[in-house]
Residue, then its C-alpha position, 0 to 999 in steps of 0.5 A: x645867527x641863530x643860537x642853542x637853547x642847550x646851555x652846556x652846548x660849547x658852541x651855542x652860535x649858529x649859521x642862519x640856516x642851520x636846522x640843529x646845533x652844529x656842535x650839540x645837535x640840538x634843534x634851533x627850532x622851538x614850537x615849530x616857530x620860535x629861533x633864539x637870536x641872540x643873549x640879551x644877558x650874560x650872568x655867571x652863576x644864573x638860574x635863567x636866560x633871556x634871548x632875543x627871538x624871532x617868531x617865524x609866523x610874525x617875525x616883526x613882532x620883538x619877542x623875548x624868550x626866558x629859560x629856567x636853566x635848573x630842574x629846581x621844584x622851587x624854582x619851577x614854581x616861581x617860574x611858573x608864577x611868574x608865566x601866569x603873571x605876564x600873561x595876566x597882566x596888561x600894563x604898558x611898563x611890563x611885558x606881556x606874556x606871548x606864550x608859554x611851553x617845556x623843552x627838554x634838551x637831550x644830555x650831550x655825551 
């Protein structure tokens, strides 16, 4: 199953094969690699996300991915912060920063 990045998609579940949302047709393709495969959290009223992904260049390397949900400046900066931070840092008990990049999603009519 893989998922839209869109969260004002209606249906954001998709079939494995599926190049484009099937309700939002927003591409399930990011980076020309990386597909959402699942919600690890599902909070009313939050200002990010965070999926399981896969990375079709490594695909057995776990990777999580996390998506700033508001155009905020505020809130982009600590994001941003955040992004350096991870991939800055190496400590067993945090997770490493893989890579870093901007989508924008097409608005659903």
């Amino acid at each position: 199953m893989l998922y839209c990045l869109n969260p004002d998609c209606q249906s954001r579940e998709n079939a494995d094969h599926a190049e484009v949302c099937q309700a939002c047709k927003t591409p399930l393709l990011l980076q020309n690699r990386y597909q959402l495969i699942q919600p690890l959290c599902n909070r009313q009223y939050a200002t990010t996300e965070l999926f399981s992904i896969v990375d079709l260049k490594n695909p057995s390397l776990p990777l999580v991915i996390k998506t700033l949900l508001r155009k905020d400046a505020k809130l982009q900066s600590l994001f941003q912060r955040e992004q350096l931070l991870l991939m800055e840092v190496s400590h067993v008990g945090i997770p490493r920063g893989h890579d870093a990049f901007s989508v924008t999603l097409a608005m659903i009519e």
